[in-house]
C-alpha positions in Angstrom: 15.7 9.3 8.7 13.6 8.0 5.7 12.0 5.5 7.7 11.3 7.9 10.4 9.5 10.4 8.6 7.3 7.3 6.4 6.4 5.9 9.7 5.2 9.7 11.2 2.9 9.8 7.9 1.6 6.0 8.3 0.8 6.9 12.0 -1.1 10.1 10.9 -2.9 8.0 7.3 -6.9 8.0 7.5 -9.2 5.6 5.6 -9.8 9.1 3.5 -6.2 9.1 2.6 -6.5 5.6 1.5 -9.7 6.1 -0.7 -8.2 9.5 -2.0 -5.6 7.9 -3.1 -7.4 5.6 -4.6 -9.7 7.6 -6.3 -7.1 10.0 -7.6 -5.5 6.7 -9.2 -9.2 5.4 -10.8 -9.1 2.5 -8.4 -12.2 2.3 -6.8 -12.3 0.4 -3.7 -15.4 -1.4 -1.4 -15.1 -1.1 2.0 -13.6 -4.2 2.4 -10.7 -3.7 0.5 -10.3 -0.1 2.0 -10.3 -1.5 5.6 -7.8 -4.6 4.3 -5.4 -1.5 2.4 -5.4 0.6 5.6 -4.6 -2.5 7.6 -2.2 -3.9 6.0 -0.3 -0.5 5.5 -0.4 0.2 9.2 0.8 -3.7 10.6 2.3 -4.8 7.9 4.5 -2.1 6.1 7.9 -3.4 6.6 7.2 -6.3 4.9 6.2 -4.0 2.1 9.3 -2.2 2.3 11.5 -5.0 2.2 12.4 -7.8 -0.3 9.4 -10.0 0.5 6.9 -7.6 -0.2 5.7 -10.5 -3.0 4.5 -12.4 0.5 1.7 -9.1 1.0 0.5 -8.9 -2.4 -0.3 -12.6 -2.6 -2.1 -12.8 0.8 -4.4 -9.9 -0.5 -5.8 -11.6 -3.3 -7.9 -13.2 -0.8 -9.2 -9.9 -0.6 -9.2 -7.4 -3.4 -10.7 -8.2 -6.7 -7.9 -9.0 -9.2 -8.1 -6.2 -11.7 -8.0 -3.7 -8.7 -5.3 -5.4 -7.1 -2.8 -5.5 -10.4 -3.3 -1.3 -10.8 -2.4 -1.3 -7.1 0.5 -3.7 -7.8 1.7 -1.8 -10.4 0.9 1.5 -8.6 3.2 0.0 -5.6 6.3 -1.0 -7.6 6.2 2.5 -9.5 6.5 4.2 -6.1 9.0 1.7 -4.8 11.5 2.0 -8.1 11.2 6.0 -7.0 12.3 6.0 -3.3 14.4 2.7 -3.4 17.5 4.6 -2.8 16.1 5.7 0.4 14.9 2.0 1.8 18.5 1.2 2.1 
């Protein structure tokens, strides 16, 4: 059930949600690494959610500058300690 309601809200998730989010977490983002967030959130989100999400974060250095990309790290395993109970 989890995983059908988290895959109604990435269906309905905006580049504003992203740079909201963002914003509301003093991460500010170029365009670039908006479009790569909102990407990778909407093809890629099952990797996230399970035990290799390691492979995401690594690919994205490529991508987002490093100092942005550890407070969304960081940000990312907060929220996944929280709901973990419900990936299983």
């Amino acid at each position: 059930m989890f995983l059908s309601i988290l895959e109604n809200y990435i269906n309905k998730l905006t580049i504003k949600d992203i740079i909201l989010f963002s914003n509301k977490n003093n991460i500010l983002l170029n365009s670039k690494e908006i479009n790569y967030i909102y990407n990778v959130i909407k093809n890629d989100y099952k990797t996230l959610l399970s035990d290799n999400y390691d492979k995401v974060f690594k690919k994205a250095k490529d991508y987002i500058e490093e100092e942005k990309l550890k407070k969304i790290y960081n940000l990312f395993l907060d929220y996944r300690s929280k709901y973990q109970n419900y990936f299983n």
